[in-house]
N, C-alpha and C positions, 0 to 999 in steps of 0.2 A: 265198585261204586255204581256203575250202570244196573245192576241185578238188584241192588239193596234198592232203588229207586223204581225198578218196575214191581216187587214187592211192596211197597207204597203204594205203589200207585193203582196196581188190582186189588189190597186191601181197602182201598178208599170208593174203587168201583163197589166191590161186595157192600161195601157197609153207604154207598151214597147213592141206590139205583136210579133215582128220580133225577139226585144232580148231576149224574152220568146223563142219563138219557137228556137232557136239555143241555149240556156242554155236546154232544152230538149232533144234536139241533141247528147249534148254532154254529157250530163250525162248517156243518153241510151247508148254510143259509148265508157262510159267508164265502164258500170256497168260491160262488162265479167273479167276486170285487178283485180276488189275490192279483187275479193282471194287472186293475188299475192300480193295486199298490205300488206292484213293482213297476209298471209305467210313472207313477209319479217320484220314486224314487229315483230310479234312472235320470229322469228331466234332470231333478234335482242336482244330483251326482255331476251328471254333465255340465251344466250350467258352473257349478263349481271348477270343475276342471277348466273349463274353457274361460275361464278368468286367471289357473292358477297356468294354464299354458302360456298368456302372453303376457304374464311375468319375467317367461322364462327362467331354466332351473335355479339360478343362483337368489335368485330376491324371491323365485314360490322356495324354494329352500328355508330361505332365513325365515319367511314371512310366517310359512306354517310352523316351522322350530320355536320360533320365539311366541305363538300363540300358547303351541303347545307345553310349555315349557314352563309359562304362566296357569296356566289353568290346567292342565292335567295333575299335577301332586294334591288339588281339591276332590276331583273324581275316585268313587270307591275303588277301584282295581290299583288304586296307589296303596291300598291296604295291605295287595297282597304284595306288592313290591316292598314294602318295609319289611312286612313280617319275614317275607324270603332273605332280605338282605342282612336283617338284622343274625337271623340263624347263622346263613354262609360266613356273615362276617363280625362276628364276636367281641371285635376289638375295636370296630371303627363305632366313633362315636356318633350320637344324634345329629350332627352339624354334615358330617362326613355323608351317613345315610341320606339325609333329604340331599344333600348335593348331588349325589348320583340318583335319586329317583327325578329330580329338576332334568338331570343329564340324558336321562332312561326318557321321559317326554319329550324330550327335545327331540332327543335323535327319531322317534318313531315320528313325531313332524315333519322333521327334513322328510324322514323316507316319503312320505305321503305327499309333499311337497316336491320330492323328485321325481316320484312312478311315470307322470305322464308323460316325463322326459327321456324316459330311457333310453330311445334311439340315438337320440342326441347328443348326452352324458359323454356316450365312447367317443373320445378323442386318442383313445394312447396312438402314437405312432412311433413305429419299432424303428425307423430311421432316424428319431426324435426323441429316443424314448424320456419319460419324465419330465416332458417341458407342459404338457397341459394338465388337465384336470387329474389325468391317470396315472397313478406312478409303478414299476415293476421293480421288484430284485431280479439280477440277470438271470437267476436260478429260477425264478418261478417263471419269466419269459420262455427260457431253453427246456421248462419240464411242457408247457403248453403246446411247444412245435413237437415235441417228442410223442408227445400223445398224438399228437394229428396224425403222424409220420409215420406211427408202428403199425397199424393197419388190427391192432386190438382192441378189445372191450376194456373199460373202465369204469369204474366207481367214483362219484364226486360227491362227498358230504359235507352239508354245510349246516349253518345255524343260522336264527334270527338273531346276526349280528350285524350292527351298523346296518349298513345297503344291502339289504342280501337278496336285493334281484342281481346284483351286480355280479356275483360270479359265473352267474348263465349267461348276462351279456359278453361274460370275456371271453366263453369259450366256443360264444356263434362268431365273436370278432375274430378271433383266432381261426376259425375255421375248421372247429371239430365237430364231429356228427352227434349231434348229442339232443337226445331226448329229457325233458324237466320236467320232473312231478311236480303237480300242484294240486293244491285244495280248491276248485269252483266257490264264489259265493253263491249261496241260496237264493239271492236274488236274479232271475235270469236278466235283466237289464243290465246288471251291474258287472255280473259274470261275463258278458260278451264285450262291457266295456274294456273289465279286464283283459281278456283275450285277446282284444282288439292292440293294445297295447303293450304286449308281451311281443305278440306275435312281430311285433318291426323292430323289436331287440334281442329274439332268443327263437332258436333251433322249435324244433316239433315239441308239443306242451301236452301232456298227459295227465289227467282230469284222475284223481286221486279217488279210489272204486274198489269195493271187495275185488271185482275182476281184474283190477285195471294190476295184478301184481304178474300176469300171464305175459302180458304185452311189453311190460319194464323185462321181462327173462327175452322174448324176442329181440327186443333192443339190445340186448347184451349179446345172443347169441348170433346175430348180425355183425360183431366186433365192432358195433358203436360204444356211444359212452351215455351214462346213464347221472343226474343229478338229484340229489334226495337232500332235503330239509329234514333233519330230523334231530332237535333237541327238546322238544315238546313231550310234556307228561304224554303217556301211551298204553290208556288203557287195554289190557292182555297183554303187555308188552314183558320183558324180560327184567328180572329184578335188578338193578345199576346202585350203585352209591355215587352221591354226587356232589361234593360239598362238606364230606362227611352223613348225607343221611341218605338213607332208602329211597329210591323210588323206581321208575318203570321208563324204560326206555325202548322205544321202538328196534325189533331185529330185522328188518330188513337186508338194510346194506350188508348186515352178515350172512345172513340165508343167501340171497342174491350171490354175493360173491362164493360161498357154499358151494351152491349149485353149479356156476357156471366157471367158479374158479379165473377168477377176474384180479386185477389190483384196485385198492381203496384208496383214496385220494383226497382229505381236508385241503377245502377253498374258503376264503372270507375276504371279505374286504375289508378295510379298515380307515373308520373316518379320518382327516388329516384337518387342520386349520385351514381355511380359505374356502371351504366346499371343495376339498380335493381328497382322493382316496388313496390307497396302495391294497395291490391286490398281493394276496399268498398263497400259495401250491402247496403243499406240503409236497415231499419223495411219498413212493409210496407207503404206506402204514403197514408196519411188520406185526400182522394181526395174530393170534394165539392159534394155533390148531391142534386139535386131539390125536389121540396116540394112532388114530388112521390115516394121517395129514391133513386132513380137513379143516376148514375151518371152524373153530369153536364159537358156535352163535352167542351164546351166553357172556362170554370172555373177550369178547373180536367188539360187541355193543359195551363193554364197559371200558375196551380200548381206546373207542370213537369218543365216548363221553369226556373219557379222560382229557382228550385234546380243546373239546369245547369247553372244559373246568378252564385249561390255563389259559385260552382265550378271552373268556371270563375274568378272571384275575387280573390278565394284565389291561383289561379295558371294562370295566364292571358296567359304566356308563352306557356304553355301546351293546348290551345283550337285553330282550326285551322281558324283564321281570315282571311285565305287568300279567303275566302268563301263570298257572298254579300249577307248576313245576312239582311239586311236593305233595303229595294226597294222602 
């Protein structure tokens, strides 16, 4: 997709020199303003936030859910959430579909409605456990001290599902060493706000970079633990089936582990009635290896997929479809 569009876009150079050279023009003419963009968005940004912080999480929760919830199934990216839903799910009718793209807005509200909370949010306490916001199964509790404890490297993958800052928060509350990939925004205001706000709920944050795959192999080979977001379409990525159809899923977490010969580990949250979650561990994922014991890159990412399908399935609401998962 990327190659067919810079084809475009050098055939539209060749055949447009004049509207080439004046689209240069003006982008040089405007590159000194970019700071005060991004300074005016930033204000912007903040100004919001610092209204939605002393709400406090549970009512900036509901307040953004239920905007979002209302007015997001109007917005075009709800196009691609029907059309994806309607493929994966064949049999649910048009009542059922908009119900879960209503669901699909909401929850990305809340999310945005909880971010600036994050510190906050963690209440589980293992003396206590299940009495406030966080809830455990005693297995996924007993697999998070065990990771702490074995002095090894690990794999955590996750998806945009429900809160999915929340399983980095559990594993800096917990007390494992663990470095998390992220995407930066383009906007460097915005980016540092983010940052800023990671950083008082989650371990070392690692800025998602051609290079930046050197430094995630250092964290592993430290016998730290390593956390990857990866159910997003993935241009180069390896070919996956997902729903029953084709598409491309990022090899990471399989190379990764390849290389450094690591265990893999699915985490999600899962939203609960009340603005309450339950977090899940998965044991480790019994990933495919080739006839040299290796791990099979190819087969190990359609493994991982596969977990985030039933994930899916059994919470459709909770996964963010407004994403074009399918190319």
């Amino acid at each position: 997709m990327a190659s067919k569009r810079r084809l475009r876009f050098n055939y539209w150079v060749k055949s447009n020199p004049t509207r080439f050279r004046i689209w240069l023009a003006l982008t040089a003419a405007m590159r000194p303003f970019t700071w005060l963009r991004d300074l005016l968005v930033s204000l912007l940004v903040r100004g919001m936030i610092g209204i939605i912080r002393a709400l406090g999480p549970d009512r900036s929760s509901n307040l953004m859910g239920g905007i979002a919830r209302n007015i997001g199934p109007w917005l075009p990216n709800s196009k691609i959430a029907r059309t994806s839903l309607k493929a994966s799910f064949p049999d649910k009718s048009v009542e059922e579909i908009e119900a879960i793209v209503r669901g699909v807005w909401e929850n990305l509200g809340r999310v945005a409605g909880e971010f600036v909370h994050l510190p906050k949010m963690w209440d589980y306490d293992p003396a206590n456990p299940n009495t406030g916001r966080i809830e455990f199964s005693p297995r996924t509790a007993e697999l998070y001290n065990l990771l702490r404890d074995d002095g090894k490297p690990a794999i955590f993958v996750s998806a945009h599902f429900a809160n999915w800052e929340l399983p980095a928060v559990a594993a800096f509350a917990h007390g494992l060493d663990t470095a998390v990939v992220y995407k930066a925004p383009t906007n460097h205001g915005f980016a540092e706000l983010v940052r800023e706000t990671r950083t008082g709920a989650m371990a070392e944050l690692i800025n998602s970079a051609r290079h930046s795959v050197f430094t995630m192999t250092k964290v592993l080979q430290d016998g730290r633990h390593l956390g990857l977001v990866v159910d997003q379409h993935f241009t180069g990525g390896v070919p996956i089936t997902m729903f029953g159809r084709k598409t491309l899923a990022s090899p990471l977490p399989a190379r990764l582990a390849r290389n450094v010969d690591c265990p893999v580990h699915a985490v999600r949250a899962i939203r609960l009635p009340n603005n309450r979650f339950r977090m899940e561990l998965t044991e480790e994922l019994q990933l495919p290896r080739d006839a040299e014991g290796k791990v099979d890159i190819n087969a190990a990412t359609q493994k991982i997929s596969d977990v985030f399908e039933g994930w899916v399935r059994e919470y459709p609401e909770q996964w963010l479809w407004l994403h074009r998962r399918w190319r």
